[in-house]
Each structure stands twice: as structure tokens, then as C-alpha cells.
C-alpha positions as CSV (number, residue, x, y, z in Angstrom):
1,X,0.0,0.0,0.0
2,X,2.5,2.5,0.9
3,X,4.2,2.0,-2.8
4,X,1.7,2.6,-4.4
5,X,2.0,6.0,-3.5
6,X,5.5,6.8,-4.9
7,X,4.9,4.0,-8.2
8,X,2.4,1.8,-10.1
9,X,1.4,-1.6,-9.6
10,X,3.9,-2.4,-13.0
11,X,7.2,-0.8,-11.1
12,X,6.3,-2.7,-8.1
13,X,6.1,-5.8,-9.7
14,X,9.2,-5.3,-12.2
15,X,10.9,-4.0,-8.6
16,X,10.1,-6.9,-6.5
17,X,13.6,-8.8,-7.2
18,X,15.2,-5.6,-5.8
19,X,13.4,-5.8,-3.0
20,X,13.5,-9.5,-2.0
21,X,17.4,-9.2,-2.2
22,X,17.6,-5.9,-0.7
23,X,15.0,-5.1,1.4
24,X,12.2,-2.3,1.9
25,X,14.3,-0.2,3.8
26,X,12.8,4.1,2.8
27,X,16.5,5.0,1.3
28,X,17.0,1.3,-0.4
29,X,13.8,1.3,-2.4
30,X,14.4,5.3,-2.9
31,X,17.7,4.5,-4.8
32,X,18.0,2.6,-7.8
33,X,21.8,2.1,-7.9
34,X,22.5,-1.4,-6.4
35,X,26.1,-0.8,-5.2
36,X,24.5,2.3,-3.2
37,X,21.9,-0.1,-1.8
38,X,24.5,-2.4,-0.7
39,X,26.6,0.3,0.6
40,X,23.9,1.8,2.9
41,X,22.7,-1.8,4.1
42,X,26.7,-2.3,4.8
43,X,26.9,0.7,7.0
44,X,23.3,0.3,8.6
45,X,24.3,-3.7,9.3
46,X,27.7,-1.8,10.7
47,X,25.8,0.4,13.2
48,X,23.2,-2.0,14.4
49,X,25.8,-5.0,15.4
50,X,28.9,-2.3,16.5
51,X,26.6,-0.4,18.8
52,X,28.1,0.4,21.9
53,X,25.5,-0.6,24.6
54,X,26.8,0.7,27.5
């Protein structure tokens, strides 16, 4: 539902590869260039399992 705000049914459905592999993450499904998709899932990954938890 909340896609089909920002793209039609067809770029959801010629988008869902991208998504199964990378997520639905706001900035992943915003960009369009895989190797900046994996670099911002690389860094979030990075902060989530590095936090300090003190």
C-alpha cells in the first residue's frame, strides 16, 4: 500500500527482485543504484551489530 503512492502496480512488480534481495528499507527502495543499496545496508548492518550498549 505505501508503494503505491510513490509508483504503479507495474514498477512494483518489475521492482520486486530488488526488494526480495535488498529489502524495503525508505533509502533502499528510494535508490535505484544497487552498489548504493548495498553500501547503505553495509553501513546500517555496521551500526546496528557495533553499537556500543553501555
Amino acid at each position: 500500500m505505501e508503494l503505491s503512492t510513490i509508483e504503479t502496480q507495474y514498477e512494483t512488480q518489475a521492482n520486486l527482485e530488488a526488494r526480495l534481495i535488498y529489502g524495503s528499507y525508505p533509502e533502499v527502495v528510494l535508490t535505484r543504484d544497487n552498489s548504493m543499496r548495498q553500501e547503505y545496508l553495509r553501513k546500517s548492518v555496521g551500526r546496528s551489530l557495533f553499537r556500543n550498549s553501555d
